[in-house]
Biopython code that builds the backbone (N, CA, C, O; Angstrom):
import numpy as np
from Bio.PDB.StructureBuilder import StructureBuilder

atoms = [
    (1, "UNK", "N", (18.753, 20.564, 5.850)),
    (1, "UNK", "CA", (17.369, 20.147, 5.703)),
    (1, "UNK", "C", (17.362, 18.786, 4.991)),
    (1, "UNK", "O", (17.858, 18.573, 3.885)),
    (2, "UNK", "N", (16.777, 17.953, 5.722)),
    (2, "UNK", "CA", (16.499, 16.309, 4.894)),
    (2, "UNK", "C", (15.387, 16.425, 3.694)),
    (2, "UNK", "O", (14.328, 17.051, 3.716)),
    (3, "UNK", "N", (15.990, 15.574, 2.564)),
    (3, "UNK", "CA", (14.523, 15.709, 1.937)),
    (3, "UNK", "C", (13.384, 15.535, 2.131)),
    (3, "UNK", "O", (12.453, 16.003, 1.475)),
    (4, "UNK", "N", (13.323, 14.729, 3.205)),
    (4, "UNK", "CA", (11.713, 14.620, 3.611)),
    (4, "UNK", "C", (11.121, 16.115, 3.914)),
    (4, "UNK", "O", (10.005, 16.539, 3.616)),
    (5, "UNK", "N", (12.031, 16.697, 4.494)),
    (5, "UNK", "CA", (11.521, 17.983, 5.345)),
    (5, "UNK", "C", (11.058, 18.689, 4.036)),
    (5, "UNK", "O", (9.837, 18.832, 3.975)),
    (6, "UNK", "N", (11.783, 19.169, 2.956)),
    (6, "UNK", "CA", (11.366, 19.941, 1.620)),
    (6, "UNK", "C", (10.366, 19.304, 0.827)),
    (6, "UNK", "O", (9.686, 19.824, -0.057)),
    (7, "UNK", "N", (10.343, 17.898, 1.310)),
    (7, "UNK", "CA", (8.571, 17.399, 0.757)),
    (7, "UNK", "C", (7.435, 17.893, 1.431)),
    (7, "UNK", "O", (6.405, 18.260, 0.866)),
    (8, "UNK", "N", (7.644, 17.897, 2.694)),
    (8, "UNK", "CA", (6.908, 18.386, 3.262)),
    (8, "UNK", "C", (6.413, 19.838, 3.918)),
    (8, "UNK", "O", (5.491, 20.078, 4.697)),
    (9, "UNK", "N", (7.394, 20.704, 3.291)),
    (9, "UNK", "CA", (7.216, 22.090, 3.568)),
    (9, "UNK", "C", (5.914, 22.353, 1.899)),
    (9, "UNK", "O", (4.824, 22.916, 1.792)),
    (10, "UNK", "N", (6.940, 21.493, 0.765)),
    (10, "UNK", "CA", (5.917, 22.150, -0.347)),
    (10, "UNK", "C", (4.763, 21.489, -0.133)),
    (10, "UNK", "O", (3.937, 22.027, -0.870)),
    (11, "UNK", "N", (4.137, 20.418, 0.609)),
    (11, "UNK", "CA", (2.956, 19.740, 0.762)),
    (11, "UNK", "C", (1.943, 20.627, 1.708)),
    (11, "UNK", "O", (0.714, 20.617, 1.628)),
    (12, "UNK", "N", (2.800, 21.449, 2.689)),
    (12, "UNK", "CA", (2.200, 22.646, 3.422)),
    (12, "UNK", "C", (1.908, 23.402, 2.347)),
    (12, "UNK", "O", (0.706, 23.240, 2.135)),
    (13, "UNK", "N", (2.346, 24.105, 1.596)),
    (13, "UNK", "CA", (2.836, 25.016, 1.078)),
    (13, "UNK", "C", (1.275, 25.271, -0.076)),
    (13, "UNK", "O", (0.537, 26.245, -0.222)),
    (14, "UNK", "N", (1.285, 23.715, -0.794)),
    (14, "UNK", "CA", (0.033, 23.477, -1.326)),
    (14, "UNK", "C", (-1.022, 23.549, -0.724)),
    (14, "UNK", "O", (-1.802, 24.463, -0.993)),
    (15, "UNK", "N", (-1.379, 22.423, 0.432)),
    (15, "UNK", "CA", (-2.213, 22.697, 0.924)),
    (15, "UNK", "C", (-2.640, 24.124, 1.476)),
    (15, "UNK", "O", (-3.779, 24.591, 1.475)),
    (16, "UNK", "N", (-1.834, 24.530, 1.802)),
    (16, "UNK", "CA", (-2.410, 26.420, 2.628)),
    (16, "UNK", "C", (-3.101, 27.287, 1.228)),
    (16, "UNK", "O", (-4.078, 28.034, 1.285)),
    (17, "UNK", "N", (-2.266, 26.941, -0.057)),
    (17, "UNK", "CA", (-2.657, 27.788, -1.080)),
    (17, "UNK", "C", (-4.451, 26.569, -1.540)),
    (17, "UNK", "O", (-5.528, 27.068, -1.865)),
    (18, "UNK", "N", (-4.233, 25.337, -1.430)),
    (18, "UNK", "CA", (-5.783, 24.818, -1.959)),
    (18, "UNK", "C", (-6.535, 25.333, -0.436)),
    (18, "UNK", "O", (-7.505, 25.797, -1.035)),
    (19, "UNK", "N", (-6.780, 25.547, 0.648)),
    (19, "UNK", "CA", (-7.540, 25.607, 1.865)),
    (19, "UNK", "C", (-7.752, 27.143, 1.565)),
    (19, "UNK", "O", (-8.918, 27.533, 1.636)),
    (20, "UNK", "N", (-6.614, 28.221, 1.184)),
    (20, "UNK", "CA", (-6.944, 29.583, 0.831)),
    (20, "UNK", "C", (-7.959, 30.250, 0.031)),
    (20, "UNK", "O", (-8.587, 31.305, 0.119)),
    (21, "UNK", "N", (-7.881, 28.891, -1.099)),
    (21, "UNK", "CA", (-8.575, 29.403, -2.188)),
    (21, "UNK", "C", (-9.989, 28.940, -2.187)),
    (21, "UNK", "O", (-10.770, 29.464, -2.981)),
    (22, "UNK", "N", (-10.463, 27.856, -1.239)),
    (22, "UNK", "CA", (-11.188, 27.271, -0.642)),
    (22, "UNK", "C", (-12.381, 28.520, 0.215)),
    (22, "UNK", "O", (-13.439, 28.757, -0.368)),
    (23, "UNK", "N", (-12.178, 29.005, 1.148)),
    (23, "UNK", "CA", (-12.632, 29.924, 1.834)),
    (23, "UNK", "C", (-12.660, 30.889, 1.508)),
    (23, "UNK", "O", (-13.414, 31.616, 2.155)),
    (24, "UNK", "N", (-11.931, 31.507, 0.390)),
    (24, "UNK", "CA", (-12.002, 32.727, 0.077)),
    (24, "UNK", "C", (-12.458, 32.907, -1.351)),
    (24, "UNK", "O", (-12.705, 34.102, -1.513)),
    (25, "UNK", "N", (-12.677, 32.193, -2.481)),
    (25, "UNK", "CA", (-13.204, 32.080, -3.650)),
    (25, "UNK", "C", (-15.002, 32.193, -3.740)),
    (25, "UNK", "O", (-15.635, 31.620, -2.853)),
    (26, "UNK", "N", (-15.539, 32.724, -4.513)),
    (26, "UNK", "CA", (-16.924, 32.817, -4.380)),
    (26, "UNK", "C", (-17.583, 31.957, -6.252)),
    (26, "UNK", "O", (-18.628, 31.690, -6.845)),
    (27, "UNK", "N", (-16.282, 31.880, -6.399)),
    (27, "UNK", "CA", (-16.278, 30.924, -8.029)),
    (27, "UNK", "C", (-16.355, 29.302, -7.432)),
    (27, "UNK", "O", (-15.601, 28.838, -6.577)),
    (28, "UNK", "N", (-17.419, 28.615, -8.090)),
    (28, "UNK", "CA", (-17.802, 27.062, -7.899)),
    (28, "UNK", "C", (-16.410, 26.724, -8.518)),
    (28, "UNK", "O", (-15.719, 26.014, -7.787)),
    (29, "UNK", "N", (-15.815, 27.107, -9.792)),
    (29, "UNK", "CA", (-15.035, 26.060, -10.738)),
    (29, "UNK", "C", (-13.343, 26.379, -9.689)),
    (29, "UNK", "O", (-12.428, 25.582, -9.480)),
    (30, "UNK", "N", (-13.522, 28.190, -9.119)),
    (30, "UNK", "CA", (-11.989, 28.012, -8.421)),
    (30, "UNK", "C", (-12.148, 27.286, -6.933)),
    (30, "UNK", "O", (-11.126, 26.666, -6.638)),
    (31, "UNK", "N", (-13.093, 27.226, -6.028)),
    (31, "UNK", "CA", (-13.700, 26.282, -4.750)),
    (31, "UNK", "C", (-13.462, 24.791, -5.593)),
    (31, "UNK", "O", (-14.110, 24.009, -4.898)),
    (32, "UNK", "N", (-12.927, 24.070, -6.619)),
    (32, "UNK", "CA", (-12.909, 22.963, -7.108)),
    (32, "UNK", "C", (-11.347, 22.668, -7.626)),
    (32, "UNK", "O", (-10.819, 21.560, -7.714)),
    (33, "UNK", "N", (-10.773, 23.924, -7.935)),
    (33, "UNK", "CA", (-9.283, 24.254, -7.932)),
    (33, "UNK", "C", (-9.432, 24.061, -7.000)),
    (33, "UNK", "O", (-10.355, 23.254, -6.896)),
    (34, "UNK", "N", (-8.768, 24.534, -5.465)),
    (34, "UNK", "CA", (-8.478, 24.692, -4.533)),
    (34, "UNK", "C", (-8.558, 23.431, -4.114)),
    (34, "UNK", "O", (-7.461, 22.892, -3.968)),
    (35, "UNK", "N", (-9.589, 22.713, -3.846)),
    (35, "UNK", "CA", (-9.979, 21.226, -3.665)),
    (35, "UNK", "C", (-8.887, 20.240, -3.990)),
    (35, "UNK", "O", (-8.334, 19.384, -3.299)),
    (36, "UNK", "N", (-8.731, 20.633, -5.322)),
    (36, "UNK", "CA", (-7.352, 19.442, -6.425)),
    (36, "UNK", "C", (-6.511, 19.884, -5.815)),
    (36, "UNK", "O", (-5.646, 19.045, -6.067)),
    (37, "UNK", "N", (-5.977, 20.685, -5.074)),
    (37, "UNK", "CA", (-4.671, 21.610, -4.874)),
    (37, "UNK", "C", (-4.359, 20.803, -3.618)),
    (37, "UNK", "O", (-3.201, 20.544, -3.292)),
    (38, "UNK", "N", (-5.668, 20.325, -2.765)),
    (38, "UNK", "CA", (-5.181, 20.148, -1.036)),
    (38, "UNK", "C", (-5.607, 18.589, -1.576)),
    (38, "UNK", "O", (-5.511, 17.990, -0.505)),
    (39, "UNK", "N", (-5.920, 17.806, -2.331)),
    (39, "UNK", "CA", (-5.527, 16.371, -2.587)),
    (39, "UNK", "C", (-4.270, 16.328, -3.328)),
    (39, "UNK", "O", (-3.547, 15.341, -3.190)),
    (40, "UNK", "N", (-3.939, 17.248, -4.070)),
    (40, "UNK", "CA", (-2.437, 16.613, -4.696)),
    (40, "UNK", "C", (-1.239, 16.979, -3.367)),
    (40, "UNK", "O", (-0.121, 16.465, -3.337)),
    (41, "UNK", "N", (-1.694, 17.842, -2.453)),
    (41, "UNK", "CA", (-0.951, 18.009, -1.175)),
    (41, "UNK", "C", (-0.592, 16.783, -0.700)),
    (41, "UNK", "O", (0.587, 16.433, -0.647)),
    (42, "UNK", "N", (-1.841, 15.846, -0.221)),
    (42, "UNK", "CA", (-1.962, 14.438, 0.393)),
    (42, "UNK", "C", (-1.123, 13.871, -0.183)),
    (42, "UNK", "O", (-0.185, 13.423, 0.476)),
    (43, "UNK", "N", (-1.155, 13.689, -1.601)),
    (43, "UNK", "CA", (-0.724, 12.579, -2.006)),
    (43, "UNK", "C", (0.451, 12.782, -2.277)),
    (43, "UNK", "O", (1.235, 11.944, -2.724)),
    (44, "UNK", "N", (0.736, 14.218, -1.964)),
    (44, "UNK", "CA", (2.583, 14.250, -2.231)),
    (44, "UNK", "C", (3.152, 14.292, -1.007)),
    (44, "UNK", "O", (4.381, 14.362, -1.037)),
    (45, "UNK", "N", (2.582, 14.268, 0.199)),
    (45, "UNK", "CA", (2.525, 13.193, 1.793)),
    (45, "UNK", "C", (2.834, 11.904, 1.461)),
    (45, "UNK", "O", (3.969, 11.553, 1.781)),
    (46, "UNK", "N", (2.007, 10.940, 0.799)),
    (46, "UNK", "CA", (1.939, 10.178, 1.030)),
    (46, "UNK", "C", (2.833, 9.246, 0.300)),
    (46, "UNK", "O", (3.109, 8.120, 0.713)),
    (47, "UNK", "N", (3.352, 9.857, -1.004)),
    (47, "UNK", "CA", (4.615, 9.121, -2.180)),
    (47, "UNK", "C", (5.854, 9.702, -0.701)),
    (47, "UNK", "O", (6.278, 8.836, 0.064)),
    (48, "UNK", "N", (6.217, 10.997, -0.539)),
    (48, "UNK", "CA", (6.948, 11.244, 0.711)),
    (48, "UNK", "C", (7.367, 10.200, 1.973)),
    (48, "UNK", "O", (8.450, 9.678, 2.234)),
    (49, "UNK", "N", (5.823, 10.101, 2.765)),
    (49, "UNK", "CA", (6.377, 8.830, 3.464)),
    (49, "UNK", "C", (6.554, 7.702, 2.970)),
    (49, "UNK", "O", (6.994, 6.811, 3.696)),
    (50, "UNK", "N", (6.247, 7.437, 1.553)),
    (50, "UNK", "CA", (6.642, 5.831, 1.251)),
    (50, "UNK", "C", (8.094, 6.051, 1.066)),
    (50, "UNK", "O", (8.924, 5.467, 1.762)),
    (51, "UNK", "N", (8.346, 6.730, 0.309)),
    (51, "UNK", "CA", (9.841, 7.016, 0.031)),
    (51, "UNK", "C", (10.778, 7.332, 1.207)),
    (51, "UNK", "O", (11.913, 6.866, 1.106)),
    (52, "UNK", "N", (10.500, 8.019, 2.264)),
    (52, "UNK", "CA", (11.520, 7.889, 2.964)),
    (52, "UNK", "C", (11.345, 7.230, 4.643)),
    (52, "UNK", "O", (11.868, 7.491, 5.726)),
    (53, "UNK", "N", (10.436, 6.370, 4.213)),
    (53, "UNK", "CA", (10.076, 5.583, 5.412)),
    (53, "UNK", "C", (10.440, 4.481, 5.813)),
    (53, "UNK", "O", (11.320, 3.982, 5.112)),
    (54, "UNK", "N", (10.127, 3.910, 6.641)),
    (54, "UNK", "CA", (11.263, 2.351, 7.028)),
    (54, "UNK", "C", (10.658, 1.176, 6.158)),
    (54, "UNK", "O", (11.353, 0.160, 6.194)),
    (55, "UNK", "N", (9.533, 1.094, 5.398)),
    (55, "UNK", "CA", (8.841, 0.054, 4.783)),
    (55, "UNK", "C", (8.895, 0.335, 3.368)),
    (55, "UNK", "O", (7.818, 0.204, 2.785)),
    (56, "UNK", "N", (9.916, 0.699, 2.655)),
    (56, "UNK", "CA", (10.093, 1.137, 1.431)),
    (56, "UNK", "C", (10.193, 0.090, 0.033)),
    (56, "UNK", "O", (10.497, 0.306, -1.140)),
    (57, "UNK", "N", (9.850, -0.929, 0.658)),
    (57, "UNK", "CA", (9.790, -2.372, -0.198)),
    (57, "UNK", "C", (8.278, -2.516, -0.940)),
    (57, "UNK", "O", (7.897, -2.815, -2.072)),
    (58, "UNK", "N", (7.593, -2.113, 0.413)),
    (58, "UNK", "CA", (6.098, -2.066, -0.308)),
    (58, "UNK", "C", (5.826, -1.044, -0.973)),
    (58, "UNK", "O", (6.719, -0.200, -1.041)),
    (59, "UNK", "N", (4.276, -0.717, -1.816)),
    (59, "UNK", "CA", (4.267, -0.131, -3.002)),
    (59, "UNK", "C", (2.839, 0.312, -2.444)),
    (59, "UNK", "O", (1.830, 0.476, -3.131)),
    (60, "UNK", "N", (2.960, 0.486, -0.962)),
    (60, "UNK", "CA", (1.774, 1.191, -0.182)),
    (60, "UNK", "C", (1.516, 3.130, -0.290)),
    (60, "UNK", "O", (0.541, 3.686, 0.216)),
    (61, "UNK", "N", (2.394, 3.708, -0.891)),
    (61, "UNK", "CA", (2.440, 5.097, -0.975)),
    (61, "UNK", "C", (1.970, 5.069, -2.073)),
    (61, "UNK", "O", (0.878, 5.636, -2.109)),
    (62, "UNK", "N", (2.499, 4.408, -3.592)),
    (62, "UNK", "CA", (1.696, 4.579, -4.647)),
    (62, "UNK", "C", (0.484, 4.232, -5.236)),
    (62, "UNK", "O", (-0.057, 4.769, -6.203)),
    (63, "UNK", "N", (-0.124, 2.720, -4.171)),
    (63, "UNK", "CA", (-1.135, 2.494, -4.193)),
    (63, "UNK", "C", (-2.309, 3.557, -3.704)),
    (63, "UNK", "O", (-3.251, 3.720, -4.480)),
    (64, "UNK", "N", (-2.299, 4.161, -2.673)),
    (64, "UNK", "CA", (-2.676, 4.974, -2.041)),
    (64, "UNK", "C", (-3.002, 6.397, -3.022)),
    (64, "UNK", "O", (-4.191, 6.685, -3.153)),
    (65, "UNK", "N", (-2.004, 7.249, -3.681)),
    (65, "UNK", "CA", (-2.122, 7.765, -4.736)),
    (65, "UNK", "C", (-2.601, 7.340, -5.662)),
    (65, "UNK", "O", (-3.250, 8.256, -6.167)),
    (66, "UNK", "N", (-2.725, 6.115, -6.462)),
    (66, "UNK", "CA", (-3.508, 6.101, -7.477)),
    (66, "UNK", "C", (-5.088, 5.790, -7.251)),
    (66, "UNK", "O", (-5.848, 6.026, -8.190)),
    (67, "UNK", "N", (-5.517, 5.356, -6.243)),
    (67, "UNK", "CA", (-6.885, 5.354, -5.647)),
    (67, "UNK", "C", (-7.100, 7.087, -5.485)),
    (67, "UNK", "O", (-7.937, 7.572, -6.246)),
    (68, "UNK", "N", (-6.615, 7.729, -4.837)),
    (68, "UNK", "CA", (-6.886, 9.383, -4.495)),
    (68, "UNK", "C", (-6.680, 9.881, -6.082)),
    (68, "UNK", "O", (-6.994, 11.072, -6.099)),
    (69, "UNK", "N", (-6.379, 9.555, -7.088)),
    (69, "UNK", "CA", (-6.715, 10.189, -8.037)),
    (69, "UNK", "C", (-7.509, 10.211, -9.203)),
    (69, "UNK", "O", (-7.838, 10.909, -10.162)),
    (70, "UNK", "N", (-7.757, 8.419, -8.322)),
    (70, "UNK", "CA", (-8.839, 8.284, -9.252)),
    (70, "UNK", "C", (-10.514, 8.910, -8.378)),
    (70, "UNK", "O", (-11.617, 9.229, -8.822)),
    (71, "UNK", "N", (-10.006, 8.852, -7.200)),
    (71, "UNK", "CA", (-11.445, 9.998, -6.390)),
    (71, "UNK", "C", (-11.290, 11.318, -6.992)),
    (71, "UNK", "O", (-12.311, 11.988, -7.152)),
    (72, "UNK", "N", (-10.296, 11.731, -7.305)),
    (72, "UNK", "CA", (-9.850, 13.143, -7.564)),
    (72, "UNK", "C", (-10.759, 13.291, -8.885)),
    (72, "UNK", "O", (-11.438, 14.261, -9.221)),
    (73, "UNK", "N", (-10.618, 12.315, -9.403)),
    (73, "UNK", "CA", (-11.059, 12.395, -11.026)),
    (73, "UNK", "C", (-12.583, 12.014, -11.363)),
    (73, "UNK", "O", (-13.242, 12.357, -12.344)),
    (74, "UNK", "N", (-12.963, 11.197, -10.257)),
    (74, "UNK", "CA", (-14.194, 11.447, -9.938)),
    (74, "UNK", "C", (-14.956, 12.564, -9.500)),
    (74, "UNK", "O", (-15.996, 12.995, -9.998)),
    (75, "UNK", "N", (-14.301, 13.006, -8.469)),
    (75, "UNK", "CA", (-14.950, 14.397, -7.699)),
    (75, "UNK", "C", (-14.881, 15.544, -8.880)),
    (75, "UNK", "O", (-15.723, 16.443, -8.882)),
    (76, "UNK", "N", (-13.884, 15.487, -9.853)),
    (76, "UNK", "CA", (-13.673, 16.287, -10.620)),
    (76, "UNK", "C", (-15.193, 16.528, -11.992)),
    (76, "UNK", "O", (-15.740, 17.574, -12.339)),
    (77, "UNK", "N", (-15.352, 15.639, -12.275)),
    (77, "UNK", "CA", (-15.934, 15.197, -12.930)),
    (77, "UNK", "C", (-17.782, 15.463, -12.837)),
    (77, "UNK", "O", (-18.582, 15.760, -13.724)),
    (78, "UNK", "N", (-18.001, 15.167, -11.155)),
    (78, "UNK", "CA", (-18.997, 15.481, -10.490)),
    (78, "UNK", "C", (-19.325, 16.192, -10.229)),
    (78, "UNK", "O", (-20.526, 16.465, -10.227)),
    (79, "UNK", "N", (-18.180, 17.075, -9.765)),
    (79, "UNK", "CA", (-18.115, 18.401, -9.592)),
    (79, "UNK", "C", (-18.523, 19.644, -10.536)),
    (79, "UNK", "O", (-19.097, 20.700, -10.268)),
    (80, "UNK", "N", (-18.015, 19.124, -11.734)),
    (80, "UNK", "CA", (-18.186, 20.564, -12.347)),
    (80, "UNK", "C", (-19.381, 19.912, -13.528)),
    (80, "UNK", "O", (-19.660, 20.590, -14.517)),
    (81, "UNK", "N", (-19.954, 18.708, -13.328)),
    (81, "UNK", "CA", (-21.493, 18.730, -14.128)),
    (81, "UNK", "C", (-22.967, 18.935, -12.966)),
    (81, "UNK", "O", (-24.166, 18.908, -13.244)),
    (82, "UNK", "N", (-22.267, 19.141, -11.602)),
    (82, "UNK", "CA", (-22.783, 20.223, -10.739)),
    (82, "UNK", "C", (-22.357, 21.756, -11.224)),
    (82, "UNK", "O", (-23.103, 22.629, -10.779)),
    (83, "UNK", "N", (-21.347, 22.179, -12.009)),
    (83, "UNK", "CA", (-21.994, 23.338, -11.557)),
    (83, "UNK", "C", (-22.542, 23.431, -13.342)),
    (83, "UNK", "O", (-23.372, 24.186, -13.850)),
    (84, "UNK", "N", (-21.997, 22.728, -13.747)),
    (84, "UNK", "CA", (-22.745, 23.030, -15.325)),
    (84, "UNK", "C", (-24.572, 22.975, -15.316)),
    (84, "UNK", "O", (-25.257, 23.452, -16.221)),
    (85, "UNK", "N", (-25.085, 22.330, -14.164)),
    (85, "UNK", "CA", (-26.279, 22.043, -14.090)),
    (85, "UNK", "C", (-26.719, 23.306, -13.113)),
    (85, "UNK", "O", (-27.798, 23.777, -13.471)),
    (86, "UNK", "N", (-26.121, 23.982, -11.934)),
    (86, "UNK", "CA", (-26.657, 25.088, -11.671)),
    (86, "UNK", "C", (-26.055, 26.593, -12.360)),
    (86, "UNK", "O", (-26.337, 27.706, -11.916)),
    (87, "UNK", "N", (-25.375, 26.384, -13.265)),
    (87, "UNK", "CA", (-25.044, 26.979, -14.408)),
    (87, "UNK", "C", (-26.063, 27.398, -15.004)),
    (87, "UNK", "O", (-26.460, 28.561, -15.070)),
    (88, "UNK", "N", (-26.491, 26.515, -15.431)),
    (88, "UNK", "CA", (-27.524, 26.438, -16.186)),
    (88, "UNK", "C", (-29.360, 26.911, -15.344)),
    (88, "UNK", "O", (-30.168, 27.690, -15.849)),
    (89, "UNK", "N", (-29.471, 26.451, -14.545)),
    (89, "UNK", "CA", (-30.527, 26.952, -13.754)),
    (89, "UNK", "C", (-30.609, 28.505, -13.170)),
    (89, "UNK", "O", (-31.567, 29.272, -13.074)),
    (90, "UNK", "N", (-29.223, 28.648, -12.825)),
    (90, "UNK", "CA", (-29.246, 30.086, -12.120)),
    (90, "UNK", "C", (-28.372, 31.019, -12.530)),
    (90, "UNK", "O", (-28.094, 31.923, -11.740)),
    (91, "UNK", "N", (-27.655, 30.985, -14.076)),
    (91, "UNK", "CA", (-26.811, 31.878, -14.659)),
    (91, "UNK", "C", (-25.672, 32.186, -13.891)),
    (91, "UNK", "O", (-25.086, 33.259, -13.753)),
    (92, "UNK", "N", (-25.501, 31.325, -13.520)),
    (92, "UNK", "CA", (-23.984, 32.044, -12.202)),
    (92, "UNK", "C", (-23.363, 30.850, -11.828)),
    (92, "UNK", "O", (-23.974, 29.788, -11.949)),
    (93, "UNK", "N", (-22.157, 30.894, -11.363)),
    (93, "UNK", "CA", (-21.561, 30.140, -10.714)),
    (93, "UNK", "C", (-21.092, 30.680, -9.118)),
    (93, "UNK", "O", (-20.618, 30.163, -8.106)),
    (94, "UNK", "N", (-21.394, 31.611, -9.422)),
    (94, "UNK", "CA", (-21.021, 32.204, -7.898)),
    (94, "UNK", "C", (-21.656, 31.333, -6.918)),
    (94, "UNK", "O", (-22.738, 30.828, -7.220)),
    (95, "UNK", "N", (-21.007, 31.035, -5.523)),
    (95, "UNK", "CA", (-21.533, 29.873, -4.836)),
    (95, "UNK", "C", (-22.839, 30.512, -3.592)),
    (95, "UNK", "O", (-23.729, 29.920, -2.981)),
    (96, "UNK", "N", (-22.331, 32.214, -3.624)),
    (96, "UNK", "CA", (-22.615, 33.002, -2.427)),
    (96, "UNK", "C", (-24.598, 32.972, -3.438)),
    (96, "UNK", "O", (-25.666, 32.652, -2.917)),
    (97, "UNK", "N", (-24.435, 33.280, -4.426)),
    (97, "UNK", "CA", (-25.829, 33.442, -5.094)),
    (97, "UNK", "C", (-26.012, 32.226, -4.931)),
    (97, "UNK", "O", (-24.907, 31.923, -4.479)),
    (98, "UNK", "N", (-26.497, 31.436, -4.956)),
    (98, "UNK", "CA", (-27.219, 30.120, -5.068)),
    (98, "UNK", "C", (-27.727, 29.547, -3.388)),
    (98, "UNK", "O", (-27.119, 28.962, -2.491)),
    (99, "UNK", "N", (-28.957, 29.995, -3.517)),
    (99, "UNK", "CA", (-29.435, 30.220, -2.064)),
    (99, "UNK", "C", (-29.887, 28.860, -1.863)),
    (99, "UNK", "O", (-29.431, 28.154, -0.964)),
    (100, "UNK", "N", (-31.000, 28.380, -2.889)),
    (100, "UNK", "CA", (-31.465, 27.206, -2.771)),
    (100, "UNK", "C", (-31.241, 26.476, -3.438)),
    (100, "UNK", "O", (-30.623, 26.910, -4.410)),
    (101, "UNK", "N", (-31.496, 25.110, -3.456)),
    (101, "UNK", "CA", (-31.212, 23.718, -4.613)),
    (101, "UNK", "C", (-32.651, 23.116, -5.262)),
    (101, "UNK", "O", (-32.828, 22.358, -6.217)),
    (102, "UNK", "N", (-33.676, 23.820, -4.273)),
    (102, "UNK", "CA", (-34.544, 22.877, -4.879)),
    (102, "UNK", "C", (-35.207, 23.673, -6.227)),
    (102, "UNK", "O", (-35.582, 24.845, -6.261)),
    (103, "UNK", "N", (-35.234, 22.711, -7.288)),
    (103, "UNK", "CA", (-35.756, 23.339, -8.748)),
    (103, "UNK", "C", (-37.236, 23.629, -9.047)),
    (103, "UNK", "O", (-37.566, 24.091, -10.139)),
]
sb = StructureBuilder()
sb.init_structure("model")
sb.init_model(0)
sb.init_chain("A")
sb.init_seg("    ")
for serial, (resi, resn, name, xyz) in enumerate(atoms, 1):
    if name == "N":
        sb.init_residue(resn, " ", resi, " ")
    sb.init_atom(name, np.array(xyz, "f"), 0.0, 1.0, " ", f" {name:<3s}", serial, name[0])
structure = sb.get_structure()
């Protein structure tokens, strides 16, 4: 097995467990886990192909990652003062209860 291939089995490997937890979670804060789980997937794609790709001079894989984590850290951020705000409105975080948005 090449290393690329074992980068990319655990980049499956993540992603299936963030997409799992995704569809099957009824928690806002673990639907936001799951989320971080299938972007740190990407981006361990994407250090992967810089590293073992034919253009390994440029610094296009880590650029790429540090933009996705700084979305990551945004979405993160956004994310959960969404649910602190329907937290707060509807005692729950459960995503299945929260029928409507408008206040």
């Amino acid at each position: 097995m090449t290393p690329l291939t074992g980068y990319l089995l655990l980049s499956t490997g993540l992603f299936a467990i963030g997409l799992a937890g995704v569809l099957t979670r009824r928690n806002a804060i673990a639907v936001l886990i799951g989320v971080e789980l299938m972007l740190n997937a990407a981006n361990l794609n994407f250090v992967a192909f810089w590293r073992y790709g034919a253009a390994g001079d440029f610094l296009t894989g880590p650029t790429f990652v540090l933009f996705a984590i700084a979305v990551a850290a945004a979405e993160a951020a956004v994310g959960l003062a969404l649910v602190i705000a329907v937290y707060r409105h509807y005692r729950t975080a459960n995503v299945d209860e929260v029928d409507r948005l408008k206040g």
